[in-house]
C-alpha positions in Angstrom: -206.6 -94.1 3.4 -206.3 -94.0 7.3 -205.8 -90.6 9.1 -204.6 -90.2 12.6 -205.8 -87.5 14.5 -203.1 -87.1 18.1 -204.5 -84.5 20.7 -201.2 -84.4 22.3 -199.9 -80.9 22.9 -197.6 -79.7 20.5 -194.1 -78.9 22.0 -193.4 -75.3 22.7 -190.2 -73.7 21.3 -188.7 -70.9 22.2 -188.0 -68.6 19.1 -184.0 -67.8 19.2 -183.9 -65.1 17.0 -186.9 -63.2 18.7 -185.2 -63.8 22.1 -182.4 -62.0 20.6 -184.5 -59.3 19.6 -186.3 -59.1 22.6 -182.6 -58.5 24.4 -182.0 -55.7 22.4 -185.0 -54.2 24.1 -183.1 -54.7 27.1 -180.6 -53.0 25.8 -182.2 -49.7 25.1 -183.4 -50.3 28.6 -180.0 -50.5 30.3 -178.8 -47.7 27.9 -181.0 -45.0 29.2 -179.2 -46.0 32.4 -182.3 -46.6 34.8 -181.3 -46.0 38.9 -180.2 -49.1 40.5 -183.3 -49.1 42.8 -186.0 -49.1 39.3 -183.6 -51.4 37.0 -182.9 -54.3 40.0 -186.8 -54.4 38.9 -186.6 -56.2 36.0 -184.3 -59.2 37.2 -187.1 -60.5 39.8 -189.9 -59.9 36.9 -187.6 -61.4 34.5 -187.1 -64.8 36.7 -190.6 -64.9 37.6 -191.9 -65.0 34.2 -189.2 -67.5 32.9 -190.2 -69.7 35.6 -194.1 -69.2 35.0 -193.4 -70.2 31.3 -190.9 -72.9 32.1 -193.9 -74.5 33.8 -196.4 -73.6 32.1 -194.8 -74.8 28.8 -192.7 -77.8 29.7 -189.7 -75.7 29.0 -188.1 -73.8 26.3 -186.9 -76.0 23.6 -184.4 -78.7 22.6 -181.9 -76.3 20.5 -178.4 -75.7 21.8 -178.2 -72.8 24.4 -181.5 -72.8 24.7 -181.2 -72.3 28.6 -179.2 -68.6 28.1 -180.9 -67.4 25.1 -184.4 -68.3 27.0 -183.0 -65.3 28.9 -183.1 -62.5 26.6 -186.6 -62.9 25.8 -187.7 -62.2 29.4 -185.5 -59.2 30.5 -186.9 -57.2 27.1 -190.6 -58.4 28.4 -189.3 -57.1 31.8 -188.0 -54.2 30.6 -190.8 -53.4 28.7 -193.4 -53.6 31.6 -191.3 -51.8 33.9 -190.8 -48.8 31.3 -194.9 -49.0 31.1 -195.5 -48.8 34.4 -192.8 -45.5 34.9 -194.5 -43.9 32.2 -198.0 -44.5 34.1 -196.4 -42.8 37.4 -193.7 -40.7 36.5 -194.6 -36.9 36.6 -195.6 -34.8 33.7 -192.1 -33.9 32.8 -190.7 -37.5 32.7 -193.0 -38.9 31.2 -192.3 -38.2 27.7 -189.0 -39.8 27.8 -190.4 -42.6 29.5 -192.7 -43.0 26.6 -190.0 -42.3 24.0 -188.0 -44.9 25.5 -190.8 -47.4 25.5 -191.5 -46.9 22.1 -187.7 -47.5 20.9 -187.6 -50.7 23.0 -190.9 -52.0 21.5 -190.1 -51.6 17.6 -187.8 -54.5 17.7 -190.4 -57.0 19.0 -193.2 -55.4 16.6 -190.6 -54.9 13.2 -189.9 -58.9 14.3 -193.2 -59.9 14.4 -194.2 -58.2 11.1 -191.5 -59.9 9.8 -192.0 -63.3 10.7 -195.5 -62.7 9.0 -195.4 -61.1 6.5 -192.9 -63.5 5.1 -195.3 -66.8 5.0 -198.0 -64.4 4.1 -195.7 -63.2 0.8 -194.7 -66.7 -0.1 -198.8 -67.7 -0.3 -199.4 -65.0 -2.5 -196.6 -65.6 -5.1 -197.5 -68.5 -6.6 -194.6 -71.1 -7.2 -193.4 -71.0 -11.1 -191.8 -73.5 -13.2 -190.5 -71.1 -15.2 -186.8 -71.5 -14.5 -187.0 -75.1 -14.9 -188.8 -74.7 -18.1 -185.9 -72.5 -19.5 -183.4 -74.9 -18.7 -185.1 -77.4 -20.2 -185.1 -75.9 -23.4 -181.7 -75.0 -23.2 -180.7 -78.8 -23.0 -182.3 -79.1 -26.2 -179.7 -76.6 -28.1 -182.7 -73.9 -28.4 
């Protein structure tokens, strides 16, 4: 038996569904309706890291749409770093909401990324049955 061992880099792929989640970060981001001067912000850090990835990675994926969805996962990333950094120097007073707001952007990413563990992790612990195959067997044979 012959193995074959290829160090080339595995392909990167953008995951759809968590860009998707990551623009309904922006969402709570443009719903707390953030002055023009503060929310013109996160385009510029939005581009910047999409670009940094794009070359970084080789691009984004091969699945349909792939260049607009891309999108949605850097303006919540944006988003997110530009609510951080007005919580760090807003005044005393504003920065609670701030916070608030940061931490009702951030629960999507986090309740995703639970999610798209714990799911692998609960299929390894349940062990696969042949129980319903079993049960069907015997039916066939008028049981």
């Amino acid at each position: 038996m012959h193995f074959q061992c290829s160090m080339q880099p595995v392909g990167f792929q953008l995951n759809p569904t968590f860009s998707f989640t990551l623009l309904g970060t922006f969402a709570i981001y443009l719903w707390t309706r953030p002055a023009l001067n503060v929310w013109l912000w996160v385009l510029p850090i939005a581009a910047a890291m999409r670009a940094a990835c794009a070359r970084a990675m080789g691009g984004f994926g091969t699945y349909f749409g792939v260049g607009w969805i891309s999108w949605g996962a850097f303006l919540g990333i944006a988003s997110l770093l530009v609510l951080a950094i007005q919580a760090i120097r807003a005044q005393p007073d504003r920065r609670r909401s701030y916070i608030r707001t940061f931490y009702a952007g951030s629960i999507f990413p986090l309740l995703a990324m639970v999610t798209g563990y714990s799911i692998p992790f609960n299929l390894w612990l349940r062990p696969k049955t042949w129980d319903s195959y079993l049960l069907a067997f015997d039916g066939a044979l008028g049981f």
